[in-house]
N, C-alpha and C positions, 0 to 999 in steps of 0.2 A: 315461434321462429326466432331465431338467433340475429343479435345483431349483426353477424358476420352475412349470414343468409338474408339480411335487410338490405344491409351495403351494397353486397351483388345484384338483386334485384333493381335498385335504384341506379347502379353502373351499369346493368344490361339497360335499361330503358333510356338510355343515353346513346348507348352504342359505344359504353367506354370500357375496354378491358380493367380488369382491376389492374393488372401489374404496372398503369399508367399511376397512379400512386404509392404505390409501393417501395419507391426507390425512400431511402435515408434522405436524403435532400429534397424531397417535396413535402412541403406542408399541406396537410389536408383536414378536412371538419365533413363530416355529413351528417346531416339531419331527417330526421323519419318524424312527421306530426312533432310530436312535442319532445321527442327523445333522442340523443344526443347515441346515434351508434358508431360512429367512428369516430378520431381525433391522434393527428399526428403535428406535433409542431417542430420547427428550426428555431438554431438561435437568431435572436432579432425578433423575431415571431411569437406575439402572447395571445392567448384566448382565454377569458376567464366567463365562462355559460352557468345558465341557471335554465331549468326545465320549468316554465311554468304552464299553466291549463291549459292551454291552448296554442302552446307554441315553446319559444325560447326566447330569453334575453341574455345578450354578447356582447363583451364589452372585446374589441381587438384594436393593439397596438404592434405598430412596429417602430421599432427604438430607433433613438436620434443616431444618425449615421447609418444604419444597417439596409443593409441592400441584398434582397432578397434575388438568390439568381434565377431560381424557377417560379413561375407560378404557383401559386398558392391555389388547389383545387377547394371550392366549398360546395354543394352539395343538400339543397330544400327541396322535401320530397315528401307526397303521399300517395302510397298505392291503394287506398280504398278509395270508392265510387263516391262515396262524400264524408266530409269534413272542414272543420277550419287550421288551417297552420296562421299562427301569429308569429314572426321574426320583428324581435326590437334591439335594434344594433347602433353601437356606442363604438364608431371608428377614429381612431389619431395616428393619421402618418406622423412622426414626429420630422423636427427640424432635418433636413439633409436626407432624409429615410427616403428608398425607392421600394417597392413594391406592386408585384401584378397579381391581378385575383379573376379565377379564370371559375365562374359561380352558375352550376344547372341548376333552373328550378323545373321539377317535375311533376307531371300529375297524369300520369298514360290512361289512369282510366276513370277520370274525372267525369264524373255526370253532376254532383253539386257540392264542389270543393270552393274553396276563399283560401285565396293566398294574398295574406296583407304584410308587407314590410313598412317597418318605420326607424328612419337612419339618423343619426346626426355624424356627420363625415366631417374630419377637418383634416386637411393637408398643410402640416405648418411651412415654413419659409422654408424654400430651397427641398421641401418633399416632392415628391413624384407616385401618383396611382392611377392605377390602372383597373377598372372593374367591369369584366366582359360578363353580359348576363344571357345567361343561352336558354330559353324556355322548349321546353318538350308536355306539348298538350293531349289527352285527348282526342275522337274523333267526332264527340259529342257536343263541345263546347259548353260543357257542361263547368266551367269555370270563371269564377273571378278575381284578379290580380290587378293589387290596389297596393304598386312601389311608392313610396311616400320619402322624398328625404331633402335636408337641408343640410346644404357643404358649402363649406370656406375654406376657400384657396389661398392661401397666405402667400406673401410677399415672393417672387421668383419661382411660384412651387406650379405643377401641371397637374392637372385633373382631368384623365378621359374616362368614359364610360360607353358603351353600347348596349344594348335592351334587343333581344332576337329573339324571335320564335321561329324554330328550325326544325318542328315536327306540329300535327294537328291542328284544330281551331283554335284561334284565339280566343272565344268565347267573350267575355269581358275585361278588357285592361282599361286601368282609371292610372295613368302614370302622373305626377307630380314633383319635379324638383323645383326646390329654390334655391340658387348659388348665389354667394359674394364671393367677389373676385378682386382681389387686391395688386399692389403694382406687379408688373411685370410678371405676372399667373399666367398660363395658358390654362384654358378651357375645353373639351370639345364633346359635344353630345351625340349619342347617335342612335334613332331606334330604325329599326327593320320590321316591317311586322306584314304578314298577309292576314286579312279578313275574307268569309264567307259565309254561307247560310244568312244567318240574325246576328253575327256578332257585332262587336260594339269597340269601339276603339276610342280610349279620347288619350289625348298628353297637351298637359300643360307646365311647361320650362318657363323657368327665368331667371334670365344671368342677369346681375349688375357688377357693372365693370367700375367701383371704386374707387380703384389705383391706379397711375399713370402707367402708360405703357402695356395696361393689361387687354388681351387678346381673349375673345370664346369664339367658337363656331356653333349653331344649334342644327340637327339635318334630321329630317324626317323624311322617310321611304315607308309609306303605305301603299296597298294596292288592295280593292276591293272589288268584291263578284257578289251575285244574287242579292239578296236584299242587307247586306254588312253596311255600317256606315263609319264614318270616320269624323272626329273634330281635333284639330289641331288648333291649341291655341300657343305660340310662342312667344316669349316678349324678351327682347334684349333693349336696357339700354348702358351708356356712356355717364360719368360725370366728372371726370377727371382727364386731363389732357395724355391727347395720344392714344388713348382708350381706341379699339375700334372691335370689330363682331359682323359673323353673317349669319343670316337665318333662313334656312332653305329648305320648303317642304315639296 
């Protein structure tokens, strides 16, 4: 099969036309198991990938100033019934850099896949990011997704993200972030997730709020049926004046 015939597959299993990146001005990456089949960049916009065993490792920058107008489509994806995908990602908003990252992770026919990411995200001073993560599962729950990352929000810079499952079982998510948040950052977390069957939900966050003036929110929406369980563990705290945070499950 063609990487081009991989691409599409992993867009139809989204529900995404391709010609939704195809314009000149969208930057886009998709990933298939450990192989790297599409990749389009703008300027402002670097990715420098390596394919290893079981996955890939990325290093992505966006450069001081550059403000990215579209989002940036990425693209983690396995269509066989089992496997492991490893993503290990080396992200830097730089100083003043805006950028939104608009990320499917797939696995339509998952019966015993691993999908493990591990992040080290920095938004420097006066950056701006944005990492919308949209999962499309199986009807097996034959999966497990193990987000792992540590970000720092530098001086005046904003950091959101949201964590969705917008198709199938959630099967097993093991979610993990740890943030520093430095002055004047905004924060805000957000996951969505429905459980059923046996599956298994856990997220544990924590922000520390550093710097003066710096603001998170953490929010969690689960909803659970038949025997699925859930554990939310969140921890926000303060140590510098003005700091404040809410945590709502």
């Amino acid at each position: 099969m063609s990487d081009q015939d991989v691409v599409a597959q992993l867009l139809d299993s989204i529900g995404m036309p391709p010609r939704h990146i195809q314009a000149d001005d969208v930057a886009h990456v998709e990933v298939h198991h450990n192989k790297i089949v599409g990749v389009h960049l703008v300027p402002g916009f670097e990715v420098e990938a390596d394919e290893i065993p079981d996955g890939i490792q990325a290093r992505m920058r966006v450069k001081a100033g550059a403000v990215i107008a579209k989002p940036v489509h990425v693209c983690f994806g396995m269509l066989p019934e089992q496997g492991l995908q490893r993503i290990v990602l080396d992200i830097a908003v730089e100083e003043g850099a805006h950028a939104s990252i608009l990320a499917h992770c797939t696995f339509p026919n998952a019966k015993q896949v691993e999908h493990r990411m591990d992040a080290e995200i920095s938004v420097e001073p006066g950056g701006k990011y944005s990492y919308f993560e949209r999962h499309v599962h199986g009807p097996y729950g034959g999966v497990l997704v193990v987000p792992n990352a540590k970000v720092t929000v530098g001086e005046g810079a904003e950091f959101l993200t949201e964590f969705e499952l917008i198709k199938g079982r959630a099967g097993q998510v093991e979610i993990d972030y740890q943030m520093t948040c430095h002055a004047r950052s905004v924060t805000q977390m957000t996951a969505r997730i429905n459980g059923r069957g046996d599956d298994v939900i856990h997220i544990q966050e924590t922000a520390r709020l550093v710097g003066e003036e710096a603001r998170a929110a953490l929010t969690s929406h689960i909803a659970l049926r038949d025997n699925a369980r859930a554990e939310v563990y969140n921890t926000l705290s303060a140590s510098a004046p003005r700091a404040r945070g809410h945590v709502d499950c």
